[in-house]
N, C-alpha and C positions, 0 to 999 in steps of 0.2 A: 082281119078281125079274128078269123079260126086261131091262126097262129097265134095271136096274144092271149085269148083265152088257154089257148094249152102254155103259154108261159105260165100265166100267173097263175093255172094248176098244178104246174110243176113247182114252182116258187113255196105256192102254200103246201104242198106235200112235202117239201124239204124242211118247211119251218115245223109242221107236225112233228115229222120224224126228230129233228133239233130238238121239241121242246121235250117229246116222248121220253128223249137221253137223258136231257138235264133233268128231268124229274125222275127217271131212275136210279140218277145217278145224289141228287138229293136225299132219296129215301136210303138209299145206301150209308151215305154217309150219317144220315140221322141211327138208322141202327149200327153202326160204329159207334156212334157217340154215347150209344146206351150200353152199351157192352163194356169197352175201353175209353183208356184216358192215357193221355200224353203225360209221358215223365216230365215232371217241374222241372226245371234249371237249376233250383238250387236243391239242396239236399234238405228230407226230413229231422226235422228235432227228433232227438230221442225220448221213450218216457224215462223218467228218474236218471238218466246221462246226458246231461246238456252239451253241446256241444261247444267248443273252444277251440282256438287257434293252438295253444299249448298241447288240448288234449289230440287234436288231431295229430300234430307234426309228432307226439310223443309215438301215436298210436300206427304212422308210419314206418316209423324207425323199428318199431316190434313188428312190423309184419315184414320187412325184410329181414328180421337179424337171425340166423340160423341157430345159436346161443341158445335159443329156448326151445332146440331140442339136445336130447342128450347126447347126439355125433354131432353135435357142432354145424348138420352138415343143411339139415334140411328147414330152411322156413316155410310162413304159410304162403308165399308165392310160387313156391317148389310146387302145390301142387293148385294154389289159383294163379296163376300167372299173369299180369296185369298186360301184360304185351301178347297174349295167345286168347283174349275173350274171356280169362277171367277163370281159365281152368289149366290143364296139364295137356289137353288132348291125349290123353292116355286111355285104355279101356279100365283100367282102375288104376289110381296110383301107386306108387313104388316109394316105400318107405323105409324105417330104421332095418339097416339089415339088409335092405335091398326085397325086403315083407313087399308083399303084393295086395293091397287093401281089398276090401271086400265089394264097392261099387263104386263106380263112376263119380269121379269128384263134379258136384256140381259148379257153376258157374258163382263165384263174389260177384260180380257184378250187378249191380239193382237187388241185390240178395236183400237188402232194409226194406223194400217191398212186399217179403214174402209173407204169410202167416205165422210161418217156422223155419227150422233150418235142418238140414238133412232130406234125403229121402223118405223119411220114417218121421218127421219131423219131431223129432225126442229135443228137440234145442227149441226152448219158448222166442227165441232172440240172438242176435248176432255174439251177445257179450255171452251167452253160457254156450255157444258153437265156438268159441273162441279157445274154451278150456278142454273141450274135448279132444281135437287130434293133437294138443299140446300132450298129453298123457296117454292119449292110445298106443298099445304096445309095435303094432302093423304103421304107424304115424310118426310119430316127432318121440314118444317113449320117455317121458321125462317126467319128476314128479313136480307137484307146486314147489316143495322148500328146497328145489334145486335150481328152479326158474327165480325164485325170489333170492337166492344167495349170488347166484351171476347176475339178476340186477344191481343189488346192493356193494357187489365187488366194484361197480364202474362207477364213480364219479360223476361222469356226464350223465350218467343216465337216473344218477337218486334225483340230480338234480332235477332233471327235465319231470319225475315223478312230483315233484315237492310243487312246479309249477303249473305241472295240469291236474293237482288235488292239492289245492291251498290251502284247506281246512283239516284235512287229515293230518294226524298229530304223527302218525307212520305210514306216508301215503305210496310206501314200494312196496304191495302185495299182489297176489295173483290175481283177488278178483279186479282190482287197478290194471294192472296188465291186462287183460280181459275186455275192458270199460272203452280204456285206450284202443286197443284195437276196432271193438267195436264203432267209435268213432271216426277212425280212418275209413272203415268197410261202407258207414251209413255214406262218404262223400264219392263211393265209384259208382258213381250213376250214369248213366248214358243215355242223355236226353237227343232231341232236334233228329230222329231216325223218320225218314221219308215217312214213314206213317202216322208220326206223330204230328209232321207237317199236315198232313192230308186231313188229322183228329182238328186239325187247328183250323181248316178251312181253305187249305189249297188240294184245290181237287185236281191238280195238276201234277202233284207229286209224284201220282202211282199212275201207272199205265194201264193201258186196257186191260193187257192181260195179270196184273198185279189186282188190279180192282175184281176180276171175273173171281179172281185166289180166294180174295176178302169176302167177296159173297156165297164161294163155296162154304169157306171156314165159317163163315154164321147159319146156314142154310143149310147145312148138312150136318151142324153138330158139333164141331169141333167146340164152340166159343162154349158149350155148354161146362167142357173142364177148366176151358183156354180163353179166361177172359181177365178183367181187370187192368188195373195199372201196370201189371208185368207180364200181362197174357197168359195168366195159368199162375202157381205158386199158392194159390189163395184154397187149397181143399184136398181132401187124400179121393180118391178114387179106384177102382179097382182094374188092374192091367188084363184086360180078356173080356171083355164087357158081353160081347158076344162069343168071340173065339178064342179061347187063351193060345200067345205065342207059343211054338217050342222052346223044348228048355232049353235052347239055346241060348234064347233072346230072354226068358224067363224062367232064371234058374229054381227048382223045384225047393230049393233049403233056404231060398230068400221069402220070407213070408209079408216082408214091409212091413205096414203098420202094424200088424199084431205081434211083433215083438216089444213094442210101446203098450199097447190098450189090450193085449189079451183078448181080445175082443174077435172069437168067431169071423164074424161080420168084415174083420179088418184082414182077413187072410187076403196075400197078395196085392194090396192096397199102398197107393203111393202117393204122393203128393204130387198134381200136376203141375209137369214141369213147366217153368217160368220160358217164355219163347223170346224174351229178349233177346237180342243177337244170337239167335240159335245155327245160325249160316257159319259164325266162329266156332263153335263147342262141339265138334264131330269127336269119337261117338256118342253114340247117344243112347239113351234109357240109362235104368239103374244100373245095367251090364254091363255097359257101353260095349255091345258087339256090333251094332250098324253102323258103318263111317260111311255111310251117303245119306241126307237128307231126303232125296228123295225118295229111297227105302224106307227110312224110317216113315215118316207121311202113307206109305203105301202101308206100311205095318199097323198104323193106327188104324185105317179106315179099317181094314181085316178085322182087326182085332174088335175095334173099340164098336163100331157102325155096321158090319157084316161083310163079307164080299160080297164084291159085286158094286158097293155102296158109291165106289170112285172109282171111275173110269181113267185111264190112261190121261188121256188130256185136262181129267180132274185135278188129279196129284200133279200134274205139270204146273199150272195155275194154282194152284192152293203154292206148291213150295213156292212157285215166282213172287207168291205174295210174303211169302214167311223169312223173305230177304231182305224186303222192306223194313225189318224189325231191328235193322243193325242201326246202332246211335252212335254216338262222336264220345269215342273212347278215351276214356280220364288221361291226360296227357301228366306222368308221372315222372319227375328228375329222381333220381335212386337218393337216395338219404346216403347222408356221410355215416356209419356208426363208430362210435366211441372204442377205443382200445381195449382190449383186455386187459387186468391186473395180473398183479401173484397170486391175490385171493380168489382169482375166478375159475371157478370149477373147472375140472379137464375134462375135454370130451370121453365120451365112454362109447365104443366100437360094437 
């Protein structure tokens, strides 16, 4: 009779403990669900650029074709790379010239999620980020009326304009180009990432130590920059919150948003970065000097939270969770592009 009584004390102390979890582990997932959201499957409508089958396949073929810079040499997957996460993995990219740009290419990737585009976020939308490093002299170096005269040199390509702007009485312009591409950029989304799972109701997705990651990154602060539908993207914030990095990692003559807003307030302000598959996009920050994630992670808490804030086995768990974040990456066939003519402009060295 003893001995059963100590079973079914033991029995009910395992069910306690059992339920203790799953209720922890409930409330966990409900403050997930308030914070973040799972990327849709399919891609967001744009405002005032609908999206189309013509405009997107158009809008393909312009993000690989090199053409719309002035060496011929560099398109925008030279420095988003749709097969490397969506960047260059470079600490800044290498442009016309062999030019060394000034920060760390961000990630295309779920970029239609963000608030803005750039570090600085000076681009309202993907279609006006579209025109910028087509014309940056350190980028692609080229002007509109020489992008729009090698469109209009190729045949296949008036045409493919004429059908993904059916209304336009002259529809091969730059801001067209621009439009199109942006519609190619709104479809690299990368949905179904273990965490999105987990957002969806399998709690089985993420592991112990992935889950302990999730409840640091809400409980300690991170989600306060790093939240939304792309984990961060969605507000400027200022790099040093507590401790500003060395200028190593934060170079003194990058002031971020206040080369946008003038605005005091804005010195050293960035746009927090989007942590979608940030396990692909090494290095990291505006500088891109850290190529370990879990420096970078260690650098935040410094910085942003104080030392001391994350312990060793913190940032071990925080980054085992921020790997969870990688999704099922746009499966991309290369586009055939159209031949050059006579009339299409010569590259310029």
């Amino acid at each position: 009779m003893k001995l059963k009584t100590v079973l079914v004390a033991a029995a009910a102390a395992v069910l306690a403990v059992s339920a203790g979890i799953a209720q922890a582990e409930d409330s966990l997932l409900k403050q997930a669900r308030e914070l973040f959201q799972p990327i849709p499957t399919f891609p967001p409508q744009l405002k005032d650029n609908p999206l189309t089958t013509a405009k997107i396949e158009l809008g393909k073929m312009l993000f690989f074709d090199p053409r719309l810079s002035a060496s011929q040499l560099i398109s925008c997957n030279t420095c988003h790379n749709l097969g490397m996460g969506g960047d260059d993995n470079l600490e800044t990219s290498i442009g016309h010239g062999f030019a060394k740009g000034p920060r760390n290419a961000p990630t295309v990737l779920n970029a239609v999620f963000n608030v803005a585009q750039f570090w600085d976020g000076r681009a309202k939308d993907l279609e006006e980020q579209a025109k910028g490093p087509v014309q940056a002299g350190v980028e692609m170096n080229n002007r509109p009326e020489v992008v729009v005269a090698t469109l209009k040199s190729i045949p296949e390509y008036v045409e493919a304009f004429r059908k993904a702007f059916p209304q336009d009485k002259d529809p091969v312009t730059f801001d067209n180009m621009a439009k199109a591409i942006e519609a190619f950029e709104a479809t690299l989304t990368t949905p179904d990432s273990r965490f999105d799972q987990y957002l969806r109701g399998d709690e089985k997705a993420l592991n112990d130590l992935e889950k302990k990651g999730l409840a640091l990154f809400i409980d300690k602060g991170c989600a306060g920059c790093h939240q939304g539908i792309n984990i961060g993207g969605q507000d400027y914030f200022p790099f040093g919150v507590v401790e500003k990095p060395g200028a190593d990692i934060l170079p003194p003559d990058d002031k971020g948003r206040f080369k946008v807003t003038k605005a005091k307030d804005d010195e050293f302000s960035f746009r927090a970065a989007p942590l979608r598959n940030v396990a692909l996009t090494a290095p990291y920050f505006h500088s891109g000097k850290v190529w370990s994630l879990r420096e970078a992670v260690r650098i935040m808490g410094d910085a942003q939270l104080g030392k001391g804030t994350l312990s060793e086995d913190d940032v071990t768990a925080i980054t085992a969770f921020l790997k969870t974040l990688t999704g099922r990456q746009p499966e991309i066939t290369y586009p055939f592009l159209p031949p050059s003519t006579e009339k299409t402009p010569k590259p310029v060295r």
